[in-house]
PyMOL Python script that loads the backbone (N, CA, C, O; Angstrom):
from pymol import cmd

cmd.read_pdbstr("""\
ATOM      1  N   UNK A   1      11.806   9.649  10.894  1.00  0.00           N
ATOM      2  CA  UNK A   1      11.603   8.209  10.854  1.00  0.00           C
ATOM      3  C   UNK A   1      12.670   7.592   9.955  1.00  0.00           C
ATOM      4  O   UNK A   1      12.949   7.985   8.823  1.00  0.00           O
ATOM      5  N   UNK A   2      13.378   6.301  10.781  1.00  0.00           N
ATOM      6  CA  UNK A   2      14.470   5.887   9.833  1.00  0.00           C
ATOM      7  C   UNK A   2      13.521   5.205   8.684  1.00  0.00           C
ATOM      8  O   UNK A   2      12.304   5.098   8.535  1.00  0.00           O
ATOM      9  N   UNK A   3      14.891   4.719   7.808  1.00  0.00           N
ATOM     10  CA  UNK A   3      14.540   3.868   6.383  1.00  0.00           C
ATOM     11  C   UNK A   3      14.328   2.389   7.064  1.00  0.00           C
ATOM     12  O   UNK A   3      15.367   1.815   7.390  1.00  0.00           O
ATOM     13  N   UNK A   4      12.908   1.622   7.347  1.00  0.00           N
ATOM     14  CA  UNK A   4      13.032   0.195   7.671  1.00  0.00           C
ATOM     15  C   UNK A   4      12.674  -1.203   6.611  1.00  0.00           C
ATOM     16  O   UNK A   4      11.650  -1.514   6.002  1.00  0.00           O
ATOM     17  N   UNK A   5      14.108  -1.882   6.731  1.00  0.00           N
ATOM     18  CA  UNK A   5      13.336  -3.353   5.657  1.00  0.00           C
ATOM     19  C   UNK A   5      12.868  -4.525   6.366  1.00  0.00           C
ATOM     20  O   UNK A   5      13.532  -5.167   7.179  1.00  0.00           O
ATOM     21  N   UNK A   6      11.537  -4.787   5.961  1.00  0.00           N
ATOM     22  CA  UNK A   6      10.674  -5.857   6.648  1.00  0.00           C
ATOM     23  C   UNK A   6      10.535  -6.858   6.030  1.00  0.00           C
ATOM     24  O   UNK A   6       9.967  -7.768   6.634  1.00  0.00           O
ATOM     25  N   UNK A   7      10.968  -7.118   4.631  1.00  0.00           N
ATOM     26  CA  UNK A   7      11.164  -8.141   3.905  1.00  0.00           C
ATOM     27  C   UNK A   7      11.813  -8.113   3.170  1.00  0.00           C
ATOM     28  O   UNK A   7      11.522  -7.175   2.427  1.00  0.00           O
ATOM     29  N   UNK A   8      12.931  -8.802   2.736  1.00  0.00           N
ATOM     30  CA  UNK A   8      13.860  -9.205   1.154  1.00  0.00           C
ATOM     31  C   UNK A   8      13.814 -10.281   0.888  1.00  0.00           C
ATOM     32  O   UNK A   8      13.746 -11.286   1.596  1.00  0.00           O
ATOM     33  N   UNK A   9      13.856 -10.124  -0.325  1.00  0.00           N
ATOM     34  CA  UNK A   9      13.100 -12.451  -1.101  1.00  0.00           C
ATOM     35  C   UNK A   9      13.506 -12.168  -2.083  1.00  0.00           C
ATOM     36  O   UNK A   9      13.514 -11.032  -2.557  1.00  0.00           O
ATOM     37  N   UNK A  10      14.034 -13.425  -2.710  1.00  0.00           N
ATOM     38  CA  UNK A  10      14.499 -13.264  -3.843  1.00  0.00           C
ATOM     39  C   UNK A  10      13.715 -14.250  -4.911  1.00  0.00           C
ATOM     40  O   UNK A  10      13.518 -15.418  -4.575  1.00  0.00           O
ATOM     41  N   UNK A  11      13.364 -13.875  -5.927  1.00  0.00           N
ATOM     42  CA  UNK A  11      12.234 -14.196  -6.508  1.00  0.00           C
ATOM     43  C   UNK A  11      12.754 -15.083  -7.814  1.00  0.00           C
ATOM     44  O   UNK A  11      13.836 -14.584  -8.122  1.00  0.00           O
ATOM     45  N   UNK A  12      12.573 -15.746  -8.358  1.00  0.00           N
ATOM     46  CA  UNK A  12      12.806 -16.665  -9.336  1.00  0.00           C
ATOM     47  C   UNK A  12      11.418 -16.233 -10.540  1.00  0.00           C
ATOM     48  O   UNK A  12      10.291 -16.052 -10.080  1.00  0.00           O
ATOM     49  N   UNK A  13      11.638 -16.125 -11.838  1.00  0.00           N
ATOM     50  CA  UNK A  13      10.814 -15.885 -12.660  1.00  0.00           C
ATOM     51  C   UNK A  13      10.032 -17.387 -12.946  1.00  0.00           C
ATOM     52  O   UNK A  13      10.432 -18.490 -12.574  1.00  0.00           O
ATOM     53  N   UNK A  14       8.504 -17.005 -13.904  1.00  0.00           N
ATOM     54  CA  UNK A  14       8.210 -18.532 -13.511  1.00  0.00           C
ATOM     55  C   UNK A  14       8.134 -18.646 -15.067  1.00  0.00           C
ATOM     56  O   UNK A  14       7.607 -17.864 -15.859  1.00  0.00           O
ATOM     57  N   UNK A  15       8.890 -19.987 -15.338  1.00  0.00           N
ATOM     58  CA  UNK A  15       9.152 -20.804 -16.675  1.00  0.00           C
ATOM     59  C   UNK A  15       8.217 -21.108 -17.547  1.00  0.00           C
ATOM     60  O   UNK A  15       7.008 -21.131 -17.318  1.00  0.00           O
ATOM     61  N   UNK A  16       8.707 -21.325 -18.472  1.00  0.00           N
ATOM     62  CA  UNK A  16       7.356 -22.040 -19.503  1.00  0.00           C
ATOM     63  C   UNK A  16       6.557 -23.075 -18.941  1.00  0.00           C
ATOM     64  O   UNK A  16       5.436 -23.216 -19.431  1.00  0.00           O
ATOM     65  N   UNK A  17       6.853 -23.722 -18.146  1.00  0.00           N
ATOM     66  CA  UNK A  17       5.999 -24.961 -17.204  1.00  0.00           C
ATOM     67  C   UNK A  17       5.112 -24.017 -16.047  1.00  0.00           C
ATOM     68  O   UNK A  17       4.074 -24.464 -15.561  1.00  0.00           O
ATOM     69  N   UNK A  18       5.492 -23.067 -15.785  1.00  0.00           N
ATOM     70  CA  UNK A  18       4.694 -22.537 -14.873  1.00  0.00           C
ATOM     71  C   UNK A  18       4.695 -22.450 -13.562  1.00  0.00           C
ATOM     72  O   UNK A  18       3.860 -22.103 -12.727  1.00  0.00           O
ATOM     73  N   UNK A  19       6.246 -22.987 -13.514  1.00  0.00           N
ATOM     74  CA  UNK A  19       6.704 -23.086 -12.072  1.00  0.00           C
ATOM     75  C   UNK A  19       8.057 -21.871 -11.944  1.00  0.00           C
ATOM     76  O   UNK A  19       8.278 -21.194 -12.948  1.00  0.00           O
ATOM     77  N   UNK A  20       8.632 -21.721 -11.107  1.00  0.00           N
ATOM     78  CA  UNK A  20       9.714 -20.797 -10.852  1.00  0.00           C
ATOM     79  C   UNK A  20      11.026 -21.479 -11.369  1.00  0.00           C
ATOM     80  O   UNK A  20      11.450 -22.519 -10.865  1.00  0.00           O
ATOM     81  N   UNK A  21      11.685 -20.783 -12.480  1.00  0.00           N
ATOM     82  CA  UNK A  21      12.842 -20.947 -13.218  1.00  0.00           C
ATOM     83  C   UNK A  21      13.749 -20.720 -12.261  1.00  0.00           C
ATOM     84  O   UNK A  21      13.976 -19.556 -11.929  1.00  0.00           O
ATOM     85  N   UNK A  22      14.468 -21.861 -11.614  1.00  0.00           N
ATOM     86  CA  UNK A  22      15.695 -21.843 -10.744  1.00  0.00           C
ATOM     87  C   UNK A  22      17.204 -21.415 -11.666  1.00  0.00           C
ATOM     88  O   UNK A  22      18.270 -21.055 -11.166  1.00  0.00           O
ATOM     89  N   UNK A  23      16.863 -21.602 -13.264  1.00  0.00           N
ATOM     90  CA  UNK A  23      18.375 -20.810 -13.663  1.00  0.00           C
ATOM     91  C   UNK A  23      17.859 -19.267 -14.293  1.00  0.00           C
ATOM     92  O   UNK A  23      18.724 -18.427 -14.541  1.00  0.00           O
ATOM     93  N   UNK A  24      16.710 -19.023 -14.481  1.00  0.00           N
ATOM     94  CA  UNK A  24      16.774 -17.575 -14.636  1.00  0.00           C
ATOM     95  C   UNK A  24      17.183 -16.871 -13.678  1.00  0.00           C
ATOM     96  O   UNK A  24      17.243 -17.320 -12.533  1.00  0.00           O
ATOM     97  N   UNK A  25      17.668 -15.168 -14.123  1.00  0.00           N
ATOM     98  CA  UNK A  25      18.101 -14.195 -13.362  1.00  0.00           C
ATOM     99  C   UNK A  25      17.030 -13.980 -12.350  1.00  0.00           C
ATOM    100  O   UNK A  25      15.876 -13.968 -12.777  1.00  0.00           O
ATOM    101  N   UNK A  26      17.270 -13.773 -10.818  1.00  0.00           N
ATOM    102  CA  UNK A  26      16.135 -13.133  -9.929  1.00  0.00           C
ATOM    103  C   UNK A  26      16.102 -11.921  -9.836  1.00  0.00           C
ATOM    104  O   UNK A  26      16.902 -11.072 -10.231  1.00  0.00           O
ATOM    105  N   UNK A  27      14.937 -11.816  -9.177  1.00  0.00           N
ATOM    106  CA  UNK A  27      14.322 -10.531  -8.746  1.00  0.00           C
ATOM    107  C   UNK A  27      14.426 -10.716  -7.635  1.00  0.00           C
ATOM    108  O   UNK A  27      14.108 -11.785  -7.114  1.00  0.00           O
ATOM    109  N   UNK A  28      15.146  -9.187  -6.667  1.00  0.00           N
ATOM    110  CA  UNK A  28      14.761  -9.097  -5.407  1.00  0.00           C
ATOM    111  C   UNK A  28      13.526  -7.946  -4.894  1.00  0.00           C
ATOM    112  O   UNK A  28      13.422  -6.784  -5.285  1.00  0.00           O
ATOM    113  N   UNK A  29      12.828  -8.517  -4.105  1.00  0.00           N
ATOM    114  CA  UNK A  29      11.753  -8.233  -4.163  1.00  0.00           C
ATOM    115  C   UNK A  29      11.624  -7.484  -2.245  1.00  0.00           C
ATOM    116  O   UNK A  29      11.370  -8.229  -1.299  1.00  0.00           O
ATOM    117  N   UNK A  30      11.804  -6.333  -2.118  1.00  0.00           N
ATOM    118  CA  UNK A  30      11.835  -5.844  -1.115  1.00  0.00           C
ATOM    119  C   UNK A  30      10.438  -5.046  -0.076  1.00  0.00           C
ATOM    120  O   UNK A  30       9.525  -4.591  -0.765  1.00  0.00           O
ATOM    121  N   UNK A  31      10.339  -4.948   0.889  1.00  0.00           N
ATOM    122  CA  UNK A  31       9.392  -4.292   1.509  1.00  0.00           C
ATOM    123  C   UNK A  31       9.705  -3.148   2.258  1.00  0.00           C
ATOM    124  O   UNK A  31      10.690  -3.386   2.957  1.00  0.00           O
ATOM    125  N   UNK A  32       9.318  -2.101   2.395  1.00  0.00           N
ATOM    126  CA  UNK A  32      10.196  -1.065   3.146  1.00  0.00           C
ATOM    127  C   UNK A  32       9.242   0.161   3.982  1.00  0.00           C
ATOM    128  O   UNK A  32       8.287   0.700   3.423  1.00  0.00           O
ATOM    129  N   UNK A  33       9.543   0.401   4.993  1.00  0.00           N
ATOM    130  CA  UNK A  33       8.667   1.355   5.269  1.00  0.00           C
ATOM    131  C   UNK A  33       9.808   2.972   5.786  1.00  0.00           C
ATOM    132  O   UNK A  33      10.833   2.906   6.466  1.00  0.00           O
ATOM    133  N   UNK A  34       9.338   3.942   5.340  1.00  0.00           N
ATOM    134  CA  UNK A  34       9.741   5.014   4.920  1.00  0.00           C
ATOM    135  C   UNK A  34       9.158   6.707   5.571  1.00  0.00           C
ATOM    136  O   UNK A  34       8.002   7.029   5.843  1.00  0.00           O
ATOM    137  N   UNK A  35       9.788   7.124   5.622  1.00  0.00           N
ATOM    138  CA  UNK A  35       9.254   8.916   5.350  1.00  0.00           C
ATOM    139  C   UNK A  35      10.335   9.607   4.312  1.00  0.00           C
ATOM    140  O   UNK A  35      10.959  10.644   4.537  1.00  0.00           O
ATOM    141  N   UNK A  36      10.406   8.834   3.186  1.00  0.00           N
ATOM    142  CA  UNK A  36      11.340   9.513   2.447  1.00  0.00           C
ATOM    143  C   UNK A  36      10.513  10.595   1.880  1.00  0.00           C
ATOM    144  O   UNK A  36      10.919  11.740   2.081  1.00  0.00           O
ATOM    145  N   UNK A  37       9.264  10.411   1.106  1.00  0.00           N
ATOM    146  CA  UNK A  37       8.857  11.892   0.704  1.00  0.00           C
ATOM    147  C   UNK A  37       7.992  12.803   1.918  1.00  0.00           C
ATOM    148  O   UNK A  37       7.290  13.809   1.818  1.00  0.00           O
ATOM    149  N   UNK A  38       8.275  12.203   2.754  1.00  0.00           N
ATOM    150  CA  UNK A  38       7.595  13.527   4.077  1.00  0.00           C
ATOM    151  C   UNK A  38       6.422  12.831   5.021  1.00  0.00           C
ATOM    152  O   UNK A  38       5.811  13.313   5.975  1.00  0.00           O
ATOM    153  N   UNK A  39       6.329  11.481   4.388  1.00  0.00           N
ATOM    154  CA  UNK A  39       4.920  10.807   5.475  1.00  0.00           C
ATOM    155  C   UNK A  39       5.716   9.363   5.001  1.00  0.00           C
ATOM    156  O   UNK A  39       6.251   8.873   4.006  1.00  0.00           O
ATOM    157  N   UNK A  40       5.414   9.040   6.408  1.00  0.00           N
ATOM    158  CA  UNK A  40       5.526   7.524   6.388  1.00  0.00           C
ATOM    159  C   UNK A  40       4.757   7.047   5.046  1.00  0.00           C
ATOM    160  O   UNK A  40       3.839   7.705   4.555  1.00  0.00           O
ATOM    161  N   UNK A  41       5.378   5.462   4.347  1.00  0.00           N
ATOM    162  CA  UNK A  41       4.718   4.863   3.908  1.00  0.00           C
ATOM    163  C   UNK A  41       5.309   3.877   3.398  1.00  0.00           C
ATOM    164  O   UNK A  41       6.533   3.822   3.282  1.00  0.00           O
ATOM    165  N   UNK A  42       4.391   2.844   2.977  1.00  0.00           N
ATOM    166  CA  UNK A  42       5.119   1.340   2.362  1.00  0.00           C
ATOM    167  C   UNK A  42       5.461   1.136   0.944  1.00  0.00           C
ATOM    168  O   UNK A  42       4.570   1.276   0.105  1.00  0.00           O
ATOM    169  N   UNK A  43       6.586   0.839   0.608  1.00  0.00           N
ATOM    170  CA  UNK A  43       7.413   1.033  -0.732  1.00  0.00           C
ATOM    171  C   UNK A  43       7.453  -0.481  -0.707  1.00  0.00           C
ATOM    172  O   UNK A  43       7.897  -1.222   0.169  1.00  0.00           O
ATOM    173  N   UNK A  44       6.952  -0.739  -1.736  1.00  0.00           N
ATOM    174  CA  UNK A  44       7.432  -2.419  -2.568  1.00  0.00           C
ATOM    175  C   UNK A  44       8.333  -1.947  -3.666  1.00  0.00           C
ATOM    176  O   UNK A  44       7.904  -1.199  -4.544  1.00  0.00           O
ATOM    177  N   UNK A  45      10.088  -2.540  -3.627  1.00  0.00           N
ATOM    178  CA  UNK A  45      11.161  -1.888  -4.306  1.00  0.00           C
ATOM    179  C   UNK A  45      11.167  -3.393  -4.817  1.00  0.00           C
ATOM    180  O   UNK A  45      10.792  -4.323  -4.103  1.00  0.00           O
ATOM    181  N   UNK A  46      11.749  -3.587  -6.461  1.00  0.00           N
ATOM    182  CA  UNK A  46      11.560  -4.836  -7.164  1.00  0.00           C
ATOM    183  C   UNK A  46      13.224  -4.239  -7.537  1.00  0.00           C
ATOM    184  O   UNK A  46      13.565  -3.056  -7.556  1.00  0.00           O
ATOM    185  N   UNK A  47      13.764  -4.989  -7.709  1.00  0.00           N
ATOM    186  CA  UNK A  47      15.539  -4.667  -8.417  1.00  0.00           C
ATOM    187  C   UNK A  47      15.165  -5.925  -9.187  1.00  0.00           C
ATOM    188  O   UNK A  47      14.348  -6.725  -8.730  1.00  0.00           O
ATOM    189  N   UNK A  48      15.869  -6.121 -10.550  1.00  0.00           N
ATOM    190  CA  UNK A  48      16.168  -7.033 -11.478  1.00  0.00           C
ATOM    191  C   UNK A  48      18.057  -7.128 -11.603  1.00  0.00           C
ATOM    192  O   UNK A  48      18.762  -6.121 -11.542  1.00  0.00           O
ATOM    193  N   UNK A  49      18.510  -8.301 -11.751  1.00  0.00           N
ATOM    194  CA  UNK A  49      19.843  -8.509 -12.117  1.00  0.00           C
ATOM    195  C   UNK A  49      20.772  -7.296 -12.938  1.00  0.00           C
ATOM    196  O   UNK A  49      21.955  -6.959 -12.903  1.00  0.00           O
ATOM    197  N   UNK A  50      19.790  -6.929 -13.543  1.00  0.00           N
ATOM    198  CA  UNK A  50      20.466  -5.945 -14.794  1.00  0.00           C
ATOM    199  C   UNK A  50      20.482  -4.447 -14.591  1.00  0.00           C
ATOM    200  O   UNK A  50      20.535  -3.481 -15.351  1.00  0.00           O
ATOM    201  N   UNK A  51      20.399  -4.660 -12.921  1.00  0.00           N
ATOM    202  CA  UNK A  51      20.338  -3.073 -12.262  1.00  0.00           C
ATOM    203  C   UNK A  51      19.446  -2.135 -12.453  1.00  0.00           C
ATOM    204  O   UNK A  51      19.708  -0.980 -12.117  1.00  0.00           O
ATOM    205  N   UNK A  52      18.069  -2.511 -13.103  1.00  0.00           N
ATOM    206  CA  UNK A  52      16.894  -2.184 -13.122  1.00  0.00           C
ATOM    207  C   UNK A  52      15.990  -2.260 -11.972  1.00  0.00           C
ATOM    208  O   UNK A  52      15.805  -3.393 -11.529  1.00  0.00           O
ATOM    209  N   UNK A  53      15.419  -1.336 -11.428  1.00  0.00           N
ATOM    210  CA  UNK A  53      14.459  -0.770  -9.986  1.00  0.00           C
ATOM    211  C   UNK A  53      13.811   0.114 -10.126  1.00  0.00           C
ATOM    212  O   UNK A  53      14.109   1.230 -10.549  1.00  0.00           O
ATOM    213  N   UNK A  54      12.337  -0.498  -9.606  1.00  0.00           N
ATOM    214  CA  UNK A  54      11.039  -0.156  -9.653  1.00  0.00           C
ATOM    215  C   UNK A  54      10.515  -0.085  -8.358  1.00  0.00           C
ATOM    216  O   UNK A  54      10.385  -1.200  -7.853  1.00  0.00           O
ATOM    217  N   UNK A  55      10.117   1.000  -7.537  1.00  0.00           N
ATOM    218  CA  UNK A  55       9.353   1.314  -6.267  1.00  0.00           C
ATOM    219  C   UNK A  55       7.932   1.726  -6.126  1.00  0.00           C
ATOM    220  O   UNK A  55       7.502   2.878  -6.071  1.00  0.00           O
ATOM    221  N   UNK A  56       7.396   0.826  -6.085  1.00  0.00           N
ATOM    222  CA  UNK A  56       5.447   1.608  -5.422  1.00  0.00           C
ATOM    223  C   UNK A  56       5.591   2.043  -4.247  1.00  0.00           C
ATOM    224  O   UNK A  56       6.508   1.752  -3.479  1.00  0.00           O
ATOM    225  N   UNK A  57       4.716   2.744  -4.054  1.00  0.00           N
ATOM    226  CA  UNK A  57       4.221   3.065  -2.764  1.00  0.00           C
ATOM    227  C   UNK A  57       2.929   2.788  -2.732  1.00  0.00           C
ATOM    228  O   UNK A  57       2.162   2.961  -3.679  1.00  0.00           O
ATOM    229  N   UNK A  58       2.600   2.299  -1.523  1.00  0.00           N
ATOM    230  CA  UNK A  58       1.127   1.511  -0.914  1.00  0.00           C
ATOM    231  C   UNK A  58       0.633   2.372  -0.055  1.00  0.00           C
ATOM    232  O   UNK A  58       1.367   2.997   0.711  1.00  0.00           O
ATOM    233  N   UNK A  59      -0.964   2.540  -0.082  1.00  0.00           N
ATOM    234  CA  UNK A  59      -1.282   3.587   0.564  1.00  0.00           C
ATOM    235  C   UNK A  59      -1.743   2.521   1.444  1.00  0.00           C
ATOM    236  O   UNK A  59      -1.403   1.359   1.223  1.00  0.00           O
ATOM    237  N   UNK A  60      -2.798   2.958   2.826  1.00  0.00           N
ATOM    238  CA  UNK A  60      -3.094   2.074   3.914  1.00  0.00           C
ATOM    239  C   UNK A  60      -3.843   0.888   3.080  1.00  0.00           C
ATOM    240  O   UNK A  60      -3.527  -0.299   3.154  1.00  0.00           O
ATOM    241  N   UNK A  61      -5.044   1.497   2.157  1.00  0.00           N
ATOM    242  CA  UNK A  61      -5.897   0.707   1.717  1.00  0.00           C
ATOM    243  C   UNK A  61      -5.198  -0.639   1.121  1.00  0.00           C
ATOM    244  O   UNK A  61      -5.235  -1.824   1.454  1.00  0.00           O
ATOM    245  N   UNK A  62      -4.330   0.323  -0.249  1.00  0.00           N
ATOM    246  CA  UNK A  62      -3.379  -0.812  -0.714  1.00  0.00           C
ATOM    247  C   UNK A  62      -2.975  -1.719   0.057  1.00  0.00           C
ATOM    248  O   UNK A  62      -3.548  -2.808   0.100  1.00  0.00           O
ATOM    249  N   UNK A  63      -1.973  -1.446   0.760  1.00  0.00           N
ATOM    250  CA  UNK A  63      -1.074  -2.390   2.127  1.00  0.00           C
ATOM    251  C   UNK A  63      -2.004  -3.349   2.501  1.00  0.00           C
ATOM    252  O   UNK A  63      -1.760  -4.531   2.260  1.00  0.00           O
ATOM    253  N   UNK A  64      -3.203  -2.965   3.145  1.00  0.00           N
ATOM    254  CA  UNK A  64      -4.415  -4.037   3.709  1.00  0.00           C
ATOM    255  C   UNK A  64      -5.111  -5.203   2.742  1.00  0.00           C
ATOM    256  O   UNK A  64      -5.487  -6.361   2.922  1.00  0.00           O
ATOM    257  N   UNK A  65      -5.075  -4.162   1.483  1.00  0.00           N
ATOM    258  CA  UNK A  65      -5.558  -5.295   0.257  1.00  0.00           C
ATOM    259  C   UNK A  65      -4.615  -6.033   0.519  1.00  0.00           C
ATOM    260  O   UNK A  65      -4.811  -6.785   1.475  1.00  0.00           O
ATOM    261  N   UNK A  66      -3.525  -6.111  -0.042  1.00  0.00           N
ATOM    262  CA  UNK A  66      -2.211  -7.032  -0.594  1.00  0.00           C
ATOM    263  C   UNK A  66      -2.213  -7.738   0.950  1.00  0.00           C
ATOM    264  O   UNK A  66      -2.659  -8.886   0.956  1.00  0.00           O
ATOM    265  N   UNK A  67      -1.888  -7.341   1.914  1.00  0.00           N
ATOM    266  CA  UNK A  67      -1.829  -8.518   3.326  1.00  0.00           C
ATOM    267  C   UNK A  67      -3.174  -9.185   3.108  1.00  0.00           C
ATOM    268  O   UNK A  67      -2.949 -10.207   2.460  1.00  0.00           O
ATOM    269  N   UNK A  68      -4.035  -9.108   3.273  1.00  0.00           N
ATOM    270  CA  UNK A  68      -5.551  -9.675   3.139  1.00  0.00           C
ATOM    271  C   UNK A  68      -5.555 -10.388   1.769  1.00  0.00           C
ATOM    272  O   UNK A  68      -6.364 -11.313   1.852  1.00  0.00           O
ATOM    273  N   UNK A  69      -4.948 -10.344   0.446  1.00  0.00           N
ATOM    274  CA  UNK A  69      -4.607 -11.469  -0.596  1.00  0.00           C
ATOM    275  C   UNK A  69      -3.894 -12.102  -0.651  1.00  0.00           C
ATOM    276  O   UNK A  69      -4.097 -13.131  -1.296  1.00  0.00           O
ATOM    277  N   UNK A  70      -2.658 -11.895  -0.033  1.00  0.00           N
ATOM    278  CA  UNK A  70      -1.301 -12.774   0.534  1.00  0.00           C
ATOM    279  C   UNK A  70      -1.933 -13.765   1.766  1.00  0.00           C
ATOM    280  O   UNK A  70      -1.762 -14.980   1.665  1.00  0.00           O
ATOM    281  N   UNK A  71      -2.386 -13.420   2.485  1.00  0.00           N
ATOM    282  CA  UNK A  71      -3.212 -13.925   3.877  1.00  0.00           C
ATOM    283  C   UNK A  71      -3.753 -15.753   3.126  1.00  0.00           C
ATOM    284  O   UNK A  71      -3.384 -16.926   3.177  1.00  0.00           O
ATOM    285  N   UNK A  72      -5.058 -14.710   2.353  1.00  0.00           N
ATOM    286  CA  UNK A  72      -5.762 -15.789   1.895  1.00  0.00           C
ATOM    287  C   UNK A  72      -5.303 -17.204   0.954  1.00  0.00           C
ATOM    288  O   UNK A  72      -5.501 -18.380   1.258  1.00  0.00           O
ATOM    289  N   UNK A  73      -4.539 -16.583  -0.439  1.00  0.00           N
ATOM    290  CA  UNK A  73      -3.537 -17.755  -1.140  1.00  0.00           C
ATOM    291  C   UNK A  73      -2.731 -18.433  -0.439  1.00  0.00           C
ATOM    292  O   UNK A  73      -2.475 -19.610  -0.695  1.00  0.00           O
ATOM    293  N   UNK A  74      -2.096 -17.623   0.782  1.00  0.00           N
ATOM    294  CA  UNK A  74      -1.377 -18.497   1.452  1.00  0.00           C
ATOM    295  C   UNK A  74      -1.986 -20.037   2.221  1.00  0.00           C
ATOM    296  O   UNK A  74      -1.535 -21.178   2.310  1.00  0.00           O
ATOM    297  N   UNK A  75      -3.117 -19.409   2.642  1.00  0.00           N
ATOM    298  CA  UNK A  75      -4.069 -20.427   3.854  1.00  0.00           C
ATOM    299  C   UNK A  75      -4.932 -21.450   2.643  1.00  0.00           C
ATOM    300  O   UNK A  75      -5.416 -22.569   2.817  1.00  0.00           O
ATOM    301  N   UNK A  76      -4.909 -20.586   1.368  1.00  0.00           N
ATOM    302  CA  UNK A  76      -6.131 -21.688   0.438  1.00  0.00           C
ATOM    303  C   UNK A  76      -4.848 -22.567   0.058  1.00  0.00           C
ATOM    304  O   UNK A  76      -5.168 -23.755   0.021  1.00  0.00           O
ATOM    305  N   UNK A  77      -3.804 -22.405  -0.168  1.00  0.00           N
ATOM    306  CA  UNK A  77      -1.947 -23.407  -0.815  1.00  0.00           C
ATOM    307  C   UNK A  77      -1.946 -23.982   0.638  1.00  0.00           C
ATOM    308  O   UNK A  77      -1.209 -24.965   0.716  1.00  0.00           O
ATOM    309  N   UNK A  78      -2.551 -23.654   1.791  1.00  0.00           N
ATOM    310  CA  UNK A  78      -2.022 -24.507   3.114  1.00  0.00           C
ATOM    311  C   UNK A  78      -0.400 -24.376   3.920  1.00  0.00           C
ATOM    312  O   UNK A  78       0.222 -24.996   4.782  1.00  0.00           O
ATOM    313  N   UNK A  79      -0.173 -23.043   2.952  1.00  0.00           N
ATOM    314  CA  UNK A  79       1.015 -22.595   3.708  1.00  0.00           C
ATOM    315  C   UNK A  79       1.173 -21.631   5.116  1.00  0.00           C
ATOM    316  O   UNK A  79       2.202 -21.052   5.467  1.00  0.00           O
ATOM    317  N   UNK A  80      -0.004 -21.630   5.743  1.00  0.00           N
ATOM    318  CA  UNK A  80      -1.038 -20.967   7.078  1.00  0.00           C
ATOM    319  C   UNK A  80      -2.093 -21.930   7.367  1.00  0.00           C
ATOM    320  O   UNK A  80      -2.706 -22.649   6.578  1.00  0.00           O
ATOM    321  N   UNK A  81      -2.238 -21.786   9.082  1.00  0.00           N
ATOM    322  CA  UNK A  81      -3.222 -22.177   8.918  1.00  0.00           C
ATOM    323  C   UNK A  81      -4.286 -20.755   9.036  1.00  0.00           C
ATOM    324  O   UNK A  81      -5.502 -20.880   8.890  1.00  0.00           O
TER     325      UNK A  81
END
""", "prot")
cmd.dss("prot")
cmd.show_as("cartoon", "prot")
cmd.util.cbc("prot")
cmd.orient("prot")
């Protein structure tokens, strides 16, 4: 199974006001699905400016949580219907 990316975003840190700092350094914030250690699976890869990278791996359950909480904030902000 190849290496696939299903999302890259680039993330803005959020400011003392509480909104996303448009001059701080971003985060890119990646989605990936994989058989790098021997079974498929979903890697959330975070890179910071300063060449710092951090990878989870999501098991099914995980993956379903996080779509099913992304789902919902999105539709309660009205950015879905």
């Amino acid at each position: 199974m190849a290496t696939t990316s299903y999302v890259l975003e680039i993330l803005s840190p959020v400011g003392q006001n509480g909104k996303p700092d448009p001059y701080a350094p971003k985060t890119t914030f990646e989605v990936i699905v994989s058989s790098f250690s021997g079974e498929p699976l979903i890697y959330l890869r975070l890179a910071d400016p300063r060449g710092g990278e951090r990878a989870f791996a999501l098991g099914k359950d995980q993956a379903i949580t996080l779509h099913d909480g992304l789902t919902r904030a999105a539709a309660y902000l009205r950015y879905i219907d």
